[in-house]
N, C-alpha and C positions, 0 to 999 in steps of 0.2 A: 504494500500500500504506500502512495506517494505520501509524505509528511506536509502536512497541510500547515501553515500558518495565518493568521488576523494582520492587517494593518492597513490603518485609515482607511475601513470600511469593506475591505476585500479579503476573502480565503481566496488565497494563492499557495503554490507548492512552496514551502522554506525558500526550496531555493533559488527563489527569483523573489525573496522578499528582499527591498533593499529600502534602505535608509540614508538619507542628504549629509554630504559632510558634516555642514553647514547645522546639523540639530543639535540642539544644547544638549541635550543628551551624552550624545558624543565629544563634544567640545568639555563639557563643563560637569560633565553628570548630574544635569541638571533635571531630575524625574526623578520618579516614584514608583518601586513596583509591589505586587502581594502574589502571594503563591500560595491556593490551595489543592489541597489534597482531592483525590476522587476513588473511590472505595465502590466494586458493584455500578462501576458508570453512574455512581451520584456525586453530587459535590458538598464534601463534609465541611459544616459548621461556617458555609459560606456565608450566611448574613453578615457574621462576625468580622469574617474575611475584607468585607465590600465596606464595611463602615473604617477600619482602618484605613485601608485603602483613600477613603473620603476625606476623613481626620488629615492623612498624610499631605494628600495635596492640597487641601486650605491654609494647612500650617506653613508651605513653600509659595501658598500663592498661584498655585495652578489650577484653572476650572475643571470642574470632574466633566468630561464627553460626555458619561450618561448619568441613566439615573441606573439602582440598583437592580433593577428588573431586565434592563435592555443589559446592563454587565450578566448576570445570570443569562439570560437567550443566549449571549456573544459565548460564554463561557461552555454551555450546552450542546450548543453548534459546532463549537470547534474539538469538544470532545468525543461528539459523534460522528464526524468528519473524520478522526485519525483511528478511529477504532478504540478508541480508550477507554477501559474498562476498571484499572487502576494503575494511579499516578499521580502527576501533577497539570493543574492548568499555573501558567506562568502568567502574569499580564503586568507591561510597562506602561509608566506614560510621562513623557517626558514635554517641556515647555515649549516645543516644538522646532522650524526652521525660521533661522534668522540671521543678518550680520553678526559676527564674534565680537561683541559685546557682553564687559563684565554684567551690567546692569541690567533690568528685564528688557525685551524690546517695547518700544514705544508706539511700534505698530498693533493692529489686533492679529495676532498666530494663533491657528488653530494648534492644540496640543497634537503628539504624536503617543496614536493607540498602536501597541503590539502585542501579539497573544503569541505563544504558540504552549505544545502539551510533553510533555516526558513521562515515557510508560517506566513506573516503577515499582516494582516488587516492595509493598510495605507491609505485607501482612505474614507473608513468608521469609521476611528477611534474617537472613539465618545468623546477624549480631547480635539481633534483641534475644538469642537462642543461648548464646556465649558471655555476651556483655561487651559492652563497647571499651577500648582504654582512652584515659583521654590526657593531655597535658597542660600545663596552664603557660599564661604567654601575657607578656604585657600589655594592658586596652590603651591602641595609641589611636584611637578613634576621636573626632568630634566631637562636642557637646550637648547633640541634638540627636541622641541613638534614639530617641523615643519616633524618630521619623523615618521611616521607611524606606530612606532613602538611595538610588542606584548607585552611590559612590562605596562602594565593596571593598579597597584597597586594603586596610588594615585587617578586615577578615579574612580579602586571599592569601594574604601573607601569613595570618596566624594560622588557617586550614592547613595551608601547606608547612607549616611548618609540626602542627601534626602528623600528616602524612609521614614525613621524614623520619620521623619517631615511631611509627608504626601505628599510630593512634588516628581513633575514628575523630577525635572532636580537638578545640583547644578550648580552655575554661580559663577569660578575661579577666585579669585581674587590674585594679587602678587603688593606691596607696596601701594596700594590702589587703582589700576587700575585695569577691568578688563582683562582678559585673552580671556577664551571662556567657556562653558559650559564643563561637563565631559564627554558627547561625543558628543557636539554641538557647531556652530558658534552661538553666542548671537548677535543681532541685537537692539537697540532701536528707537524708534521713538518720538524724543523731543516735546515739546508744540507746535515751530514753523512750526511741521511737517518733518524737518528733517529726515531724516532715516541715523542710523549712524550707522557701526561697526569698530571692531579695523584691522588698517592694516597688511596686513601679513609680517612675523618676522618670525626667529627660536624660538618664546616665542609660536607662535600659529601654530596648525594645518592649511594648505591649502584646506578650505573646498570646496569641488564641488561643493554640494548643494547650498553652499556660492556664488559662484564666477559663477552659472545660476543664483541665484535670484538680483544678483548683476547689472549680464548681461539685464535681464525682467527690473527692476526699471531704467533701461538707456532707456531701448527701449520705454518703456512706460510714459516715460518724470519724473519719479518721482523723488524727487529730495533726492538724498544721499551724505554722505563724512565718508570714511576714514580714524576714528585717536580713538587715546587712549579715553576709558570710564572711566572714575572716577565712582568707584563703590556708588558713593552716590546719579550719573545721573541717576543708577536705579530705586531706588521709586519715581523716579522727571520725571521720564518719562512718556508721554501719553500712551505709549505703548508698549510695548517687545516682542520677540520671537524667537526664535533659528529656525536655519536649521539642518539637517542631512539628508543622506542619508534613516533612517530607519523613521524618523517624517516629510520628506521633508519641509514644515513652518507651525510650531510649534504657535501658538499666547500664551504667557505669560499674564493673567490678576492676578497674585500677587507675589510678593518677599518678603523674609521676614518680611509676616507677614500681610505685607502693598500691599492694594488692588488699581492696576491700573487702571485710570480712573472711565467707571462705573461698573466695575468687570467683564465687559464679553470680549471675542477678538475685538480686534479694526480691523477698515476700512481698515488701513496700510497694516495692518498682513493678513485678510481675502482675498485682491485683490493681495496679491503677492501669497498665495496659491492657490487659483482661476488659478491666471498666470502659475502659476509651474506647474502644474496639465495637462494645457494645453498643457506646453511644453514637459512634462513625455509622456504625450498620442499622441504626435506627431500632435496635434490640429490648432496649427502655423503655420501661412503663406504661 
């Protein structure tokens, strides 16, 4: 099947989708994207998905193209167009073409919408089976993580600097607290049992993922709080694991080096993905 992609109003094949030098995007990384999940050819926990999304680009000053409904059809569309069953729908949108100028342009630009889907193994993925390792790495990010923004740089370089290490994630650290993962919410689970992550700030992304499994651990009586990690809570922890849209819960069995617990996924981690799973597949109440 040819790979179908979205932009400025056309499903065309990828690869003849093209893009003006000339877009802030490019120049400037000037745009915003969101990436949800699709489980069974649905699209999970999408409202949530499409309000950030909205959030993000008010806060940069870019009009949203649509309203929530036409994003849904577009996102539909294109997942049934590529055969997508489970994966990701990806969607940028950046402040569109114009002269390279720091400042917005003066003219009226239409934004620039692109979609396209990545089939990926989330339900069978055989890390959450092992546990992921992860390392930690200094947040030389911006001030504005809370915006969803397509300037990537400091998370390619911390992923990859995971990779090198042998490790699925890197876990951001800034004055000795952590942050979040390079494209995840970090979660730990204390000796007490506790389930902790850090509150949301303009220091961290508002994660979805985050803020359903957040939602599952209230319903399900488990007990969590709320505040700053001291990156030294990490290897002191019973447990760890990130969310994302693309890993939905992630179990952590080692950080730097240092192996949690008895080196496999913990209870914690296993029954909030269990939960999530149920809630993606619509299994719930």
């Amino acid at each position: 099947m040819t790979r179908t992609a979205y932009l400025n109003g056309e499903f065309l094949p990828l690869d003849e989708a093209r893009i003006p030098v000339m877009d802030r995007g490019f120049l400037f990384a000037d745009g915003i994207y969101e990436v949800a999940a699709v489980l069974g050819g649905k699209l999970v926990d999408n409202a949530a998905h499409l309000a950030r999304l909205d959030r993000s680009l008010s806060e940069i000053g870019i009009r949203n193209p649509h309203s929530a409904q036409e994003w849904e059809r577009l996102e539909t569309e294109l997942a049934t167009r590529n055969g997508l069953t489970e994966g990701l729908v990806y969607i940028q949108v950046t402040r569109g073409v114009a002269e390279r100028d720091f400042s917005f342009p003066k003219e009226d630009v239409a934004p620039t919408v692109m979609m396209f889907t990545q089939a990926k193994s989330i339900v069978a993925n055989p890390l959450a089976e092992i546990g992921a390792k992860a390392i930690t790495v200094p947040d030389l990010r911006w001030k504005r993580r809370d915006i969803k923004s397509v300037a990537l740089l400091a998370q390619v370089i911390a992923k990859q600097q995971a990779a090198e290490a042998g490790a699925a994630e890197a876990f951001m650290v800034e004055d000795g607290v952590v942050t979040e993962g390079s494209s995840s919410s970090v979660f730990i689970v204390t000796k007490a049992g506790a389930i902790v992550t850090r509150p949301l700030s303009h220091a961290l992304l508002p994660g979805i993922t985050r803020a359903a499994v957040l939602a599952l651990a209230a319903e399900t009586g488990l007990a969590f709080e709320e505040r700053l990690i001291n990156a030294r809570e990490l290897t002191e922890a019973a447990e760890a694991f990130y969310t994302s849209a693309s890993a939905f819960v992630m179990p952590v069995v080692e950080i730097d080096g240092h192996t949690l617990g008895d080196g496999r996924p913990g209870p914690v981690a296993r029954r909030l993905r269990e939960l999530y799973f149920a809630f993606a597949e619509g299994r719930r109440g």
